[in-house]
PQR file with spaces between the fields and no chain letter, atoms N, CA, C, O and H, PARSE charges and radii, in Angstrom:
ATOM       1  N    UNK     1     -23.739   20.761   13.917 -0.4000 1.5000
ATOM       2  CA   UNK     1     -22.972   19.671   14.504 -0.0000 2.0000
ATOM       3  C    UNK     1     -21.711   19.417   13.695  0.5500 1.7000
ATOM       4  O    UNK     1     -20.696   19.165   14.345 -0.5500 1.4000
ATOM       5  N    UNK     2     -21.630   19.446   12.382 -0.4000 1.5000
ATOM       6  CA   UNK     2     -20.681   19.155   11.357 -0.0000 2.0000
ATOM       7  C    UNK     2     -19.628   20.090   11.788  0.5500 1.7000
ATOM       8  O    UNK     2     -18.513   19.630   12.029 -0.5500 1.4000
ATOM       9  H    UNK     2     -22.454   19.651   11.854  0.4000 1.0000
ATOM      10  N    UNK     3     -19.923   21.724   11.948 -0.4000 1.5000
ATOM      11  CA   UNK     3     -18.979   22.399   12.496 -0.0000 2.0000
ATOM      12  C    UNK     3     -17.966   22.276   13.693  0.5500 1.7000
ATOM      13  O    UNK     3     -16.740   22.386   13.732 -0.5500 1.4000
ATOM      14  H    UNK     3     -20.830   22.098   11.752  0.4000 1.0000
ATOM      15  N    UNK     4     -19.033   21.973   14.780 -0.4000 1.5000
ATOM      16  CA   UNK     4     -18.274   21.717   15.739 -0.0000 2.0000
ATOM      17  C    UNK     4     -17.232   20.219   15.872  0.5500 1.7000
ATOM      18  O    UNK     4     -16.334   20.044   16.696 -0.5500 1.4000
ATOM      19  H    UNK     4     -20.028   21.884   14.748  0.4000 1.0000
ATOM      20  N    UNK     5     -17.700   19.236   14.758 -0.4000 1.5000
ATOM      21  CA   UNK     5     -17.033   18.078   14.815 -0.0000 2.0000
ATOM      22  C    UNK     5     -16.120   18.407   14.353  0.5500 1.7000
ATOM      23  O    UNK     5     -15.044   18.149   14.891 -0.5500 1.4000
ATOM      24  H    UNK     5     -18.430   19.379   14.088  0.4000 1.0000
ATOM      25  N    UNK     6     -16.202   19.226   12.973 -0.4000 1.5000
ATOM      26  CA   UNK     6     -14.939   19.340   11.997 -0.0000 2.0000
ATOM      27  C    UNK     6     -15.101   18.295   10.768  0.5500 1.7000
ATOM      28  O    UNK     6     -14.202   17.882   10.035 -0.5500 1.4000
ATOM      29  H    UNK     6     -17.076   19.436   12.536  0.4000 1.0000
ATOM      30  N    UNK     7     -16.866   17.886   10.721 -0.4000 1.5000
ATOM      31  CA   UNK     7     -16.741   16.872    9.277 -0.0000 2.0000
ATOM      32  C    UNK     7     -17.596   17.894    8.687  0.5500 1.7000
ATOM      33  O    UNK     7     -17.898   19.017    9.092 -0.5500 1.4000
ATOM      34  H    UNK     7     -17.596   18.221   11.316  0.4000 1.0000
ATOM      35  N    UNK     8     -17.991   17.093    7.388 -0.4000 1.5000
ATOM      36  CA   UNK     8     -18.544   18.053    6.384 -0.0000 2.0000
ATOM      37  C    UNK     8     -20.347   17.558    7.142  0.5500 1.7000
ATOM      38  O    UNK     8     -20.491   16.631    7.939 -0.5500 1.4000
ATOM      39  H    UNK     8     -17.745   16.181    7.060  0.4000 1.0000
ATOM      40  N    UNK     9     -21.456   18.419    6.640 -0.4000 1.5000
ATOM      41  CA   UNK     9     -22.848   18.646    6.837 -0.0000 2.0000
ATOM      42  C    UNK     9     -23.591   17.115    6.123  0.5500 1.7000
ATOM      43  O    UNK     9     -24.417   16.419    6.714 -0.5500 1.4000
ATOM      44  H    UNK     9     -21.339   19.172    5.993  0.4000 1.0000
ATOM      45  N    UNK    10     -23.037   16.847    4.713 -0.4000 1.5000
ATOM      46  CA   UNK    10     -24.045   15.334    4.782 -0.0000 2.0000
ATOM      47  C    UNK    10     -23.154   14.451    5.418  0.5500 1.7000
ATOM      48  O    UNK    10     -23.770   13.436    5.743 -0.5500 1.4000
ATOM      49  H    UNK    10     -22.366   17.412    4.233  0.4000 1.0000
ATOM      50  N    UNK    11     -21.908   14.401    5.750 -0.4000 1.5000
ATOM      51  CA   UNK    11     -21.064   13.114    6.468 -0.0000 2.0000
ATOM      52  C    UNK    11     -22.283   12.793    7.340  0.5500 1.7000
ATOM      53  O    UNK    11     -23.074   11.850    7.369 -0.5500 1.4000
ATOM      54  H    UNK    11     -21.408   15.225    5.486  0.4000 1.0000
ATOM      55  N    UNK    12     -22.112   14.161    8.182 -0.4000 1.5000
ATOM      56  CA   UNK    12     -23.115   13.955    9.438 -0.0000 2.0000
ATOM      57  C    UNK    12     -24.953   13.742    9.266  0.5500 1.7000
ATOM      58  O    UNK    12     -25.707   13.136   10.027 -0.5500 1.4000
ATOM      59  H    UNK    12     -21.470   14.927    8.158  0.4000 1.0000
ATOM      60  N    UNK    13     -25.188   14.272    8.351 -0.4000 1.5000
ATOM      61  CA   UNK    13     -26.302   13.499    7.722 -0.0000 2.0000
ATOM      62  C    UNK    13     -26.576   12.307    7.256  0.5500 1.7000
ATOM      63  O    UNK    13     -27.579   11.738    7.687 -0.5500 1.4000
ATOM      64  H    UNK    13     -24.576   14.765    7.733  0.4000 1.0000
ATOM      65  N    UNK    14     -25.750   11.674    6.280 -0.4000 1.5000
ATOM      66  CA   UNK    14     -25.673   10.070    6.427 -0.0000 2.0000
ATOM      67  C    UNK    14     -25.474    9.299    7.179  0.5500 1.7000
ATOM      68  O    UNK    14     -25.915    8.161    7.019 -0.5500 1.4000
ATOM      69  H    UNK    14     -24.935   12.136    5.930  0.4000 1.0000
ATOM      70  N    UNK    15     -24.622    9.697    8.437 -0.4000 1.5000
ATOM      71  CA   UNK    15     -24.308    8.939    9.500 -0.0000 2.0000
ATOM      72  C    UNK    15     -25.306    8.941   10.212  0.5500 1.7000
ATOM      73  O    UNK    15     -25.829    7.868   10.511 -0.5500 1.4000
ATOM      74  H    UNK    15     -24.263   10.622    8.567  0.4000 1.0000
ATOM      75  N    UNK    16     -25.658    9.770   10.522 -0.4000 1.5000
ATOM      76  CA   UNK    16     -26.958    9.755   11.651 -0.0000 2.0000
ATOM      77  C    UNK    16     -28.284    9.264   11.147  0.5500 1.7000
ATOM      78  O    UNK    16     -29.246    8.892   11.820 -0.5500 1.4000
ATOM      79  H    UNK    16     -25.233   10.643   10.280  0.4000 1.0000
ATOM      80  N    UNK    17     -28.187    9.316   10.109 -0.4000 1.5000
ATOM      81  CA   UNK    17     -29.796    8.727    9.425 -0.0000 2.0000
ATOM      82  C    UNK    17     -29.262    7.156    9.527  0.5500 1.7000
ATOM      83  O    UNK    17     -29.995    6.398   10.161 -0.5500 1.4000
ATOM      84  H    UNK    17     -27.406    9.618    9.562  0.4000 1.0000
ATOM      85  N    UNK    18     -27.897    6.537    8.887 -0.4000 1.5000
ATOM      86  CA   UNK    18     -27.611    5.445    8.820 -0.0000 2.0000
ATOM      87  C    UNK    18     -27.691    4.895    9.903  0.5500 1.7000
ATOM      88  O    UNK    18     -28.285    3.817    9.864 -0.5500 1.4000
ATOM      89  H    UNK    18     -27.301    7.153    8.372  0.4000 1.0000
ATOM      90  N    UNK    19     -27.100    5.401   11.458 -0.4000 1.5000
ATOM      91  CA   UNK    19     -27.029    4.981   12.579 -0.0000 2.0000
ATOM      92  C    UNK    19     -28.460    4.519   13.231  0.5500 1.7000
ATOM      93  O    UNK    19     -28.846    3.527   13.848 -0.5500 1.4000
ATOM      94  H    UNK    19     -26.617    6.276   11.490  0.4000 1.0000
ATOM      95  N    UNK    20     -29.087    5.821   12.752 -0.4000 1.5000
ATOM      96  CA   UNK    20     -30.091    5.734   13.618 -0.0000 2.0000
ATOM      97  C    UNK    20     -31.356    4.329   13.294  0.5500 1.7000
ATOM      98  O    UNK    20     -32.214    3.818   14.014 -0.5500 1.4000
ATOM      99  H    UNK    20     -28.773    6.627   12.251  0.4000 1.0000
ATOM     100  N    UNK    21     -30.852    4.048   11.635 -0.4000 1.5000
ATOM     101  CA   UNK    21     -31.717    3.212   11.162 -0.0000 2.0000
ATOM     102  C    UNK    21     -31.176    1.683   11.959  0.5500 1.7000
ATOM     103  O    UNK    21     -31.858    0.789   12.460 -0.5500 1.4000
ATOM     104  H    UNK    21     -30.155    4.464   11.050  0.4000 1.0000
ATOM     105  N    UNK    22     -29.872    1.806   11.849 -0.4000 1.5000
ATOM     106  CA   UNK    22     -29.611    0.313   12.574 -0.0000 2.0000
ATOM     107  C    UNK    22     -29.810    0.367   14.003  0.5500 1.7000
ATOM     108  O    UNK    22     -30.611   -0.345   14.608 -0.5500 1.4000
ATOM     109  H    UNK    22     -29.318    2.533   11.442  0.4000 1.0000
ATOM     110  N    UNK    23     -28.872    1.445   14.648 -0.4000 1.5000
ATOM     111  CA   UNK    23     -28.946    1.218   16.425 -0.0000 2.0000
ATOM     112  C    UNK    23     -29.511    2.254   17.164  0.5500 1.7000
ATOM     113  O    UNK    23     -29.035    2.771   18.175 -0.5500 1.4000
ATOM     114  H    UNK    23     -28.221    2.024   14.157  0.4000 1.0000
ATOM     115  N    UNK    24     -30.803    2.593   16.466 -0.4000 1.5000
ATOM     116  CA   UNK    24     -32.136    3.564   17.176 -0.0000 2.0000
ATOM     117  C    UNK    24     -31.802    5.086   17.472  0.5500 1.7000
ATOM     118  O    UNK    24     -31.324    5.925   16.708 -0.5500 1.4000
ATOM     119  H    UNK    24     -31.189    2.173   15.644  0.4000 1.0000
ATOM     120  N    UNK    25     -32.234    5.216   18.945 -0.4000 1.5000
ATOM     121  CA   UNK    25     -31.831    6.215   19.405 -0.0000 2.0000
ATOM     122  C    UNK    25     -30.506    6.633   19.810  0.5500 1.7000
ATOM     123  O    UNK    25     -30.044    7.773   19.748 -0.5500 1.4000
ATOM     124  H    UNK    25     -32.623    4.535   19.566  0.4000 1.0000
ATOM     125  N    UNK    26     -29.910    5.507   20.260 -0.4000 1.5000
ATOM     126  CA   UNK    26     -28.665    5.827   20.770 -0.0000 2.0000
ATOM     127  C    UNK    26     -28.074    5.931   19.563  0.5500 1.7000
ATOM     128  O    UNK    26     -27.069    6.617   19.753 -0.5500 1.4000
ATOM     129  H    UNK    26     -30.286    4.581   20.311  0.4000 1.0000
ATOM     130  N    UNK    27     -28.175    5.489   17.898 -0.4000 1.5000
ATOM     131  CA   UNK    27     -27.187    5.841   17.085 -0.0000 2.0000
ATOM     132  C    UNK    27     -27.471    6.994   16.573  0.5500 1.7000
ATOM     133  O    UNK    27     -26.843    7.464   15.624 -0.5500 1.4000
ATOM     134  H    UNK    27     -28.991    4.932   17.744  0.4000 1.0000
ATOM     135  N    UNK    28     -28.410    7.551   17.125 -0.4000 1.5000
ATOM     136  CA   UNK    28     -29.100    8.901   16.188 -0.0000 2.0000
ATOM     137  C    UNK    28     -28.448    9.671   17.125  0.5500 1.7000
ATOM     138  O    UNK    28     -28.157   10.692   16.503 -0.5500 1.4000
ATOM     139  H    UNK    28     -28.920    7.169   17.896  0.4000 1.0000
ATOM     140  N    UNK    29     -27.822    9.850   18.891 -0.4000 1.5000
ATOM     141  CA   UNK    29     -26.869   10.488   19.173 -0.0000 2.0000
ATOM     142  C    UNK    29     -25.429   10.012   19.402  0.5500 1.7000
ATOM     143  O    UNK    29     -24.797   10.336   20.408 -0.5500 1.4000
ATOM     144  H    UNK    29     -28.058    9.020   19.397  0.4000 1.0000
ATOM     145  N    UNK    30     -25.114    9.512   18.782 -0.4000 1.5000
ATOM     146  CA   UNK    30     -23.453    8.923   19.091 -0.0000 2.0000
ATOM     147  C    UNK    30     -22.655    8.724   17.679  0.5500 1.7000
ATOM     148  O    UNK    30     -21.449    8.527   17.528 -0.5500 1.4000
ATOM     149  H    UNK    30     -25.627    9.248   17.966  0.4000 1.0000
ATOM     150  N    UNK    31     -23.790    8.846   16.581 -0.4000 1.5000
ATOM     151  CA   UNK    31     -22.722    8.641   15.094 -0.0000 2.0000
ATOM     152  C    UNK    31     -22.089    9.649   15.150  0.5500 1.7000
ATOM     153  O    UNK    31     -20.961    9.351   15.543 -0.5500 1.4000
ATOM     154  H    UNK    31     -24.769    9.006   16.704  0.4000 1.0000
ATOM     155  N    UNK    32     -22.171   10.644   14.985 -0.4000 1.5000
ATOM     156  CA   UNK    32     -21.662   12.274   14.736 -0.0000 2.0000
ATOM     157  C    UNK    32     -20.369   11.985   15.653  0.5500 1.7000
ATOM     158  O    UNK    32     -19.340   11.948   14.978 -0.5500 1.4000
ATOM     159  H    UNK    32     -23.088   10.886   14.665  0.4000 1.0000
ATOM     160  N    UNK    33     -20.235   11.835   16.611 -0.4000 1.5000
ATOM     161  CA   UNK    33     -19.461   12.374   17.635 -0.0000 2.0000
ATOM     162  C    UNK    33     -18.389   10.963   17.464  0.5500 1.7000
ATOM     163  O    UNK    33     -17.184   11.123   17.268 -0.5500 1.4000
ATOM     164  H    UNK    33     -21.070   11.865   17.159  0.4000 1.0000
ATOM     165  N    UNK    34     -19.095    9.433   17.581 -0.4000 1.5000
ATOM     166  CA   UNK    34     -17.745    8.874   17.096 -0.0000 2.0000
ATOM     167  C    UNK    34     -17.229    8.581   15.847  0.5500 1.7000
ATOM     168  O    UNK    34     -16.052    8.243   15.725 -0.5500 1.4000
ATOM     169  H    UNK    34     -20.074    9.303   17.740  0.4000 1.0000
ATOM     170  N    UNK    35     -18.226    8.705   14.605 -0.4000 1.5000
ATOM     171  CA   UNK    35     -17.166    9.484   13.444 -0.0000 2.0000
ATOM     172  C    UNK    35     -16.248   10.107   13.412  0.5500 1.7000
ATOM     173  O    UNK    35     -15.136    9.913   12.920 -0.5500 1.4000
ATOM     174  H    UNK    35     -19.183    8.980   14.704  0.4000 1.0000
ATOM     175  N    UNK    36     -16.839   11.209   14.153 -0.4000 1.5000
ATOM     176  CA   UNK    36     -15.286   13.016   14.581 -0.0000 2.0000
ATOM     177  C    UNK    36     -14.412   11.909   15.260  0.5500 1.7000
ATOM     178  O    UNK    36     -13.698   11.556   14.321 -0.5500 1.4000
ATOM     179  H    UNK    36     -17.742   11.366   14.554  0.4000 1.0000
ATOM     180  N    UNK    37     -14.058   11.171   16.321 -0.4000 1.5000
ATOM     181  CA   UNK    37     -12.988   10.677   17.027 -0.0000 2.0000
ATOM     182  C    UNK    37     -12.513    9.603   15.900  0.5500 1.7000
ATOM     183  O    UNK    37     -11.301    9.579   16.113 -0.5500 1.4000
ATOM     184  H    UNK    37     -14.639   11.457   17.083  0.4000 1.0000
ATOM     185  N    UNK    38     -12.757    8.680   14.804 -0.4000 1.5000
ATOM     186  CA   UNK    38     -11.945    7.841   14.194 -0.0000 2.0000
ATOM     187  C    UNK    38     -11.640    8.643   13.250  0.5500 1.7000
ATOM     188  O    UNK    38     -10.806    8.095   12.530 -0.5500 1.4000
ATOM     189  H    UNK    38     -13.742    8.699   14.631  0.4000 1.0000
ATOM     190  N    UNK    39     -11.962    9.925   12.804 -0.4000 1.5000
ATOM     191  CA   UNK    39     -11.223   10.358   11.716 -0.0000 2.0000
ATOM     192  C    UNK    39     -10.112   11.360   12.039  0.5500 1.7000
ATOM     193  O    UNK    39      -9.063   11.514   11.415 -0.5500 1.4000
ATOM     194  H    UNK    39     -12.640   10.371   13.389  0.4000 1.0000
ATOM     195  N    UNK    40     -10.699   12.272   13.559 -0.4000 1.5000
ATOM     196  CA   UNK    40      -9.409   12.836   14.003 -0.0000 2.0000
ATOM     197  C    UNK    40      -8.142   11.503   14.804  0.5500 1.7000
ATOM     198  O    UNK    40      -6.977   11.862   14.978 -0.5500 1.4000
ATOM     199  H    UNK    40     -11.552   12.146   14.066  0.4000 1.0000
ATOM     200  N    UNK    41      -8.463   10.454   15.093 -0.4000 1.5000
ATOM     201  CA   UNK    41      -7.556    9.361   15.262 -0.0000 2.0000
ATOM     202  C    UNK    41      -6.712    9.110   14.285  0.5500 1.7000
ATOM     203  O    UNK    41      -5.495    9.063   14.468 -0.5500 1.4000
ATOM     204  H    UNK    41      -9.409   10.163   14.952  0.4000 1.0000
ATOM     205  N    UNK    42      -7.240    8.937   13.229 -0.4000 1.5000
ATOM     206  CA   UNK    42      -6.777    8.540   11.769 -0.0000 2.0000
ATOM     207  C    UNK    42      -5.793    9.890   11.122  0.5500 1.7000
ATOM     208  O    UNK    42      -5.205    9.649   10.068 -0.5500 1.4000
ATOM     209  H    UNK    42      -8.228    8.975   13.081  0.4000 1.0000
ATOM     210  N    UNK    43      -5.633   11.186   11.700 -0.4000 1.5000
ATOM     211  CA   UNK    43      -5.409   12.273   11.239 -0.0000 2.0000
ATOM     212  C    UNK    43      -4.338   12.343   11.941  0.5500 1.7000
ATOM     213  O    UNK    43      -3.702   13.359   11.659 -0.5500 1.4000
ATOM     214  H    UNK    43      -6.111   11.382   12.556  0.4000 1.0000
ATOM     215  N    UNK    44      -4.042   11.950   12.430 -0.4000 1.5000
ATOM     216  CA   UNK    44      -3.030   12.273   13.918 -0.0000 2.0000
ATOM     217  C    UNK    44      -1.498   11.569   13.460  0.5500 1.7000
ATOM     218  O    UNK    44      -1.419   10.413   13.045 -0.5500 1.4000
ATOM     219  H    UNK    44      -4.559   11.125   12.659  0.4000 1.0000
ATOM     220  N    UNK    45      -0.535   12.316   13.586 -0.4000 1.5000
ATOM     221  CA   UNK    45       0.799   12.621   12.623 -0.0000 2.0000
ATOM     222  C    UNK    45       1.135   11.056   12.652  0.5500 1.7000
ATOM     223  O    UNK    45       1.387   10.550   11.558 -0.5500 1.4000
ATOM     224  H    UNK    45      -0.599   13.256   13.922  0.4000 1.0000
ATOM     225  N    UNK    46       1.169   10.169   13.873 -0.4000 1.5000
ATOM     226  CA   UNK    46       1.742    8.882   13.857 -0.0000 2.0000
ATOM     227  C    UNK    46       0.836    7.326   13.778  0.5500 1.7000
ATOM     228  O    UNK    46       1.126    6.142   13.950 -0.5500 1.4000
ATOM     229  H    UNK    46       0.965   10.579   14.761  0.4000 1.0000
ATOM     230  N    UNK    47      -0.630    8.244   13.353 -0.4000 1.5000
ATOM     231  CA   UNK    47      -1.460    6.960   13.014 -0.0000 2.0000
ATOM     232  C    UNK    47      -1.171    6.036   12.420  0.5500 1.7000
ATOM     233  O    UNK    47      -1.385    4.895   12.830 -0.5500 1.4000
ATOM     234  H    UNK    47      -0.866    9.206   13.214  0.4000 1.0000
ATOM     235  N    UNK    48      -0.525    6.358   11.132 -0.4000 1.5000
ATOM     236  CA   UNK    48      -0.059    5.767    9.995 -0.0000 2.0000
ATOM     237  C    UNK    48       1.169    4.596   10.487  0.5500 1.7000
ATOM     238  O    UNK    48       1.237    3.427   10.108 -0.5500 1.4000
ATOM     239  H    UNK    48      -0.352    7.285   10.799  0.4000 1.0000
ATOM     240  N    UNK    49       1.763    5.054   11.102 -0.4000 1.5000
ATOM     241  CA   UNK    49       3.099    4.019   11.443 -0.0000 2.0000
ATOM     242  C    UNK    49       1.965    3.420   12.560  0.5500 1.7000
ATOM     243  O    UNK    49       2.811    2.594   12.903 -0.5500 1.4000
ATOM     244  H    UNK    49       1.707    6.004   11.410  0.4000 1.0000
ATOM     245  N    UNK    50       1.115    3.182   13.201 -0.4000 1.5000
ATOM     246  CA   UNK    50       0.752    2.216   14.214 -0.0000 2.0000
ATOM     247  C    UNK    50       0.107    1.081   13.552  0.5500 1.7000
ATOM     248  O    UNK    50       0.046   -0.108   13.866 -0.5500 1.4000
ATOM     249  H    UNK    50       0.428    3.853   12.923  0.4000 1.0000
ATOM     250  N    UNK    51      -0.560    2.023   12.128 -0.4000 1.5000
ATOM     251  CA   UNK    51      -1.268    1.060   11.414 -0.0000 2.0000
ATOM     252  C    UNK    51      -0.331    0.020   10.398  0.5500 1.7000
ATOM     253  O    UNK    51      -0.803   -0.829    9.642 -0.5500 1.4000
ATOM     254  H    UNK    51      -0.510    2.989   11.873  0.4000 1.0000
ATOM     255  N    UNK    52       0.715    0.244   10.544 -0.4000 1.5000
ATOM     256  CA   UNK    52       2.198   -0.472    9.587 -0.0000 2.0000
ATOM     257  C    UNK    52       1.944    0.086    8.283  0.5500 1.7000
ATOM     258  O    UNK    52       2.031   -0.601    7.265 -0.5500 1.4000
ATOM     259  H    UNK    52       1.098    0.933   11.158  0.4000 1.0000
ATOM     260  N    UNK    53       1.572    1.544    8.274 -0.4000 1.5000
ATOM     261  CA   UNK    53       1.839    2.739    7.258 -0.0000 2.0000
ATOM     262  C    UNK    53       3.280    3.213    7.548  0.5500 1.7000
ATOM     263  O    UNK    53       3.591    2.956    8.711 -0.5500 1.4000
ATOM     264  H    UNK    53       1.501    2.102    9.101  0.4000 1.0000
ATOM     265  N    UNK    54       4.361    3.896    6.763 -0.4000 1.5000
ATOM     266  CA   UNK    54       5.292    4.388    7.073 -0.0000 2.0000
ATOM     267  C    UNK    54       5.034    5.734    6.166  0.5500 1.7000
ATOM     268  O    UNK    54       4.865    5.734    4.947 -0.5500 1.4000
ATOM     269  H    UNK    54       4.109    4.104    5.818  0.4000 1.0000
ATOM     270  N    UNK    55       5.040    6.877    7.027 -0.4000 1.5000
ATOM     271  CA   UNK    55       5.093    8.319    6.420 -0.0000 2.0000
ATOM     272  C    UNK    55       6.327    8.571    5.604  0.5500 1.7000
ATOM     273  O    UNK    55       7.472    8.219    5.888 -0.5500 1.4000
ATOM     274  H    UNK    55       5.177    6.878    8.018  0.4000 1.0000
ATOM     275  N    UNK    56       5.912    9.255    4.515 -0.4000 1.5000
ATOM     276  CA   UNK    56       7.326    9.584    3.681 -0.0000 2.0000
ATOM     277  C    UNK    56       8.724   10.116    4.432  0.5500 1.7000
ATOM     278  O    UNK    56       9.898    9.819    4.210 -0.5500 1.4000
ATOM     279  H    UNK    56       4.982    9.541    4.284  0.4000 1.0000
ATOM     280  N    UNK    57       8.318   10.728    5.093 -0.4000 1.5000
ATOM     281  CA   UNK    57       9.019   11.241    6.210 -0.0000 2.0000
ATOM     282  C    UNK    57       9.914   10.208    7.196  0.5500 1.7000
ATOM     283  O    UNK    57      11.072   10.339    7.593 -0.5500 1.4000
ATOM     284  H    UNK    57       7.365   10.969    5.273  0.4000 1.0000
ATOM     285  N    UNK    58       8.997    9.196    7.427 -0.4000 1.5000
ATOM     286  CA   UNK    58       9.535    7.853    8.517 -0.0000 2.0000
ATOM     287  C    UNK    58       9.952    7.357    7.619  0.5500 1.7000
ATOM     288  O    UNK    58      10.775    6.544    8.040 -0.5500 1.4000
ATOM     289  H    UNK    58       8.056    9.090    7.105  0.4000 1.0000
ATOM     290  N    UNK    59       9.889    7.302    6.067 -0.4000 1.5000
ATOM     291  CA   UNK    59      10.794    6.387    5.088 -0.0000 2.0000
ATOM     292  C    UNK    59      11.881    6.631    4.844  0.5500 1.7000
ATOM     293  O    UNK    59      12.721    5.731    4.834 -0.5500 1.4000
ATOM     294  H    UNK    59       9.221    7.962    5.725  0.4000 1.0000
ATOM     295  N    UNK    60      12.188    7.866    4.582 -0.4000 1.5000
ATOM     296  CA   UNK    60      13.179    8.588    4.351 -0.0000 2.0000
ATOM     297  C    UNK    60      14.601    8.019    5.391  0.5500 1.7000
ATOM     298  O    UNK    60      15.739    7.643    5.109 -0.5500 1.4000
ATOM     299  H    UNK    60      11.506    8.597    4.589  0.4000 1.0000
ATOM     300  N    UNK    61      13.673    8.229    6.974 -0.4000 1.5000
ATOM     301  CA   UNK    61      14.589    8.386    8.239 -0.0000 2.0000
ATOM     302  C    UNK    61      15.230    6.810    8.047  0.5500 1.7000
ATOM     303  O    UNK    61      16.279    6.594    8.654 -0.5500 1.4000
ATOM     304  H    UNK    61      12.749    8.535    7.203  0.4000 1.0000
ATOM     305  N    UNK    62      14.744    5.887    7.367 -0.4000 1.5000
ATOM     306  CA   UNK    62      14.985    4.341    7.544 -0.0000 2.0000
ATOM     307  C    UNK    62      16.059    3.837    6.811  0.5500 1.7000
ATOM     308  O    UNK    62      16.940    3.059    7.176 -0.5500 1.4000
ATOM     309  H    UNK    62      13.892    6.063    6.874  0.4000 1.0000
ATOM     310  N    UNK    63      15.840    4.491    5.508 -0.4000 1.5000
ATOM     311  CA   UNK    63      16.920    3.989    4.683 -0.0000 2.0000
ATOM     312  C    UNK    63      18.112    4.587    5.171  0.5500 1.7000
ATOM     313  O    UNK    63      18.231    5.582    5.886 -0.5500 1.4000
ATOM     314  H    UNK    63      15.125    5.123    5.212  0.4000 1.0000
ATOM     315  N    UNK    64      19.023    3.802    4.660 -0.4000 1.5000
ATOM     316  CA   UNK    64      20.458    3.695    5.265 -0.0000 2.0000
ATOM     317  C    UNK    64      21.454    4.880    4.370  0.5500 1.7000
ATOM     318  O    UNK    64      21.108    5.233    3.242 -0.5500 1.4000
ATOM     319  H    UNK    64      18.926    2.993    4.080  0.4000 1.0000
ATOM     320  N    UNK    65      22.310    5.250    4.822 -0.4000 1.5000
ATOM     321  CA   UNK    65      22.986    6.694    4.199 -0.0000 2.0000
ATOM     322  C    UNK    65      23.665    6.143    3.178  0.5500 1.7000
ATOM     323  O    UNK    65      23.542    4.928    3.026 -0.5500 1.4000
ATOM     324  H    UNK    65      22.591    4.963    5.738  0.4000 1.0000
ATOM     325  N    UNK    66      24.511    6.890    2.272 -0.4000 1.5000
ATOM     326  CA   UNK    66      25.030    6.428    0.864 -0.0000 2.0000
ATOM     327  C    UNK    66      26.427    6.422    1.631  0.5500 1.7000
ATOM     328  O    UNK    66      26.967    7.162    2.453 -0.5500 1.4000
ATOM     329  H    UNK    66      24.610    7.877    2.396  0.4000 1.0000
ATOM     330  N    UNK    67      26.699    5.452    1.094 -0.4000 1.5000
ATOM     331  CA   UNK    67      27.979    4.319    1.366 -0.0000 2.0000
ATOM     332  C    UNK    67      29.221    6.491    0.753  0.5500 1.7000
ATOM     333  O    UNK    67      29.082    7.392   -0.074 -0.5500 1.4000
ATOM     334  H    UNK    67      26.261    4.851    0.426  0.4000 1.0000
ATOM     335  N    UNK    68      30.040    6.188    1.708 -0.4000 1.5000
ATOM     336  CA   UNK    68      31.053    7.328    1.544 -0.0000 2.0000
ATOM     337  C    UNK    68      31.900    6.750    0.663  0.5500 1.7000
ATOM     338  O    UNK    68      32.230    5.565    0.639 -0.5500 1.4000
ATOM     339  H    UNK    68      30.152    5.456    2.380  0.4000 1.0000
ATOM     340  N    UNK    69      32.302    7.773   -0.186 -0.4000 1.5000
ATOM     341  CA   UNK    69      33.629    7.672   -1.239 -0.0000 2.0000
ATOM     342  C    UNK    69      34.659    7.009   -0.904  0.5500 1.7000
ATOM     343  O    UNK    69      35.081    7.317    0.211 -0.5500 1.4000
ATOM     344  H    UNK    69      32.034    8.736   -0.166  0.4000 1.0000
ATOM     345  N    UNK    70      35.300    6.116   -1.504 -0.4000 1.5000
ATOM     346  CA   UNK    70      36.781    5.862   -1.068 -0.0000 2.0000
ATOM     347  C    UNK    70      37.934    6.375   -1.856  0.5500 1.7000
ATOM     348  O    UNK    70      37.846    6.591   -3.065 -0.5500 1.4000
ATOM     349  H    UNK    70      34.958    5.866   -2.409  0.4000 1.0000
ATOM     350  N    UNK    71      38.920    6.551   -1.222 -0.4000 1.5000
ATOM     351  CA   UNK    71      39.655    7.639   -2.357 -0.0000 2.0000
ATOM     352  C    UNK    71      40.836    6.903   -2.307  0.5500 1.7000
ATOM     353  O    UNK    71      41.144    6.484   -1.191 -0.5500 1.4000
ATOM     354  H    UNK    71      38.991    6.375   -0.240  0.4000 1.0000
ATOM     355  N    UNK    72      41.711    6.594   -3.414 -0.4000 1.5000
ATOM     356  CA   UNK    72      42.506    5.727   -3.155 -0.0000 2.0000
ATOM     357  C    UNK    72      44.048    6.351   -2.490  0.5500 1.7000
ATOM     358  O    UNK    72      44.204    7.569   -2.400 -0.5500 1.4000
ATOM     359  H    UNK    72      41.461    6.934   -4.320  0.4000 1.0000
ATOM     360  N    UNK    73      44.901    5.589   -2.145 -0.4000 1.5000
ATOM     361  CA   UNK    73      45.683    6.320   -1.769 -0.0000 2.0000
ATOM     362  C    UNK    73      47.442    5.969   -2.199  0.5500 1.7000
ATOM     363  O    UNK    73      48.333    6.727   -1.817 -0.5500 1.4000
ATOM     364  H    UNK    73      44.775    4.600   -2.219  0.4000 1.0000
């Protein structure tokens, strides 16, 4: 299951033992699978700016350009 989610083998082992201890059966099939969706959510290039993260990248684009030379005349 870990494979096909794309998490590691105990993620999905703790989760599902954890799930299953609080919300039964249905958490013993649904941890695995909505783990994989909040962490590939969380992975996703513009998560970060929705969450009022700014990527180094989106920081960069924000700041304002360096004031041009004046040369006298």
């Amino acid at each position: 299951m870990g494979a096909a989610l794309n998490l590691h083998p105990l993620a999905v082992l703790v989760l599902t033992i954890g799930a299953g201890c609080i919300f039964g059966m249905l958490g013993l099939v649904l941890a695995a699978p909505i783990a994989s969706a909040v962490v590939h959510i969380m992975r996703r290039p513009g998560a970060g700016a929705r969450l009022g993260h700014a990527s180094p990248k989106e920081a960069r684009r924000t700041e304002s350009p360096p004031e041009a030379p004046t040369v006298p005349a």
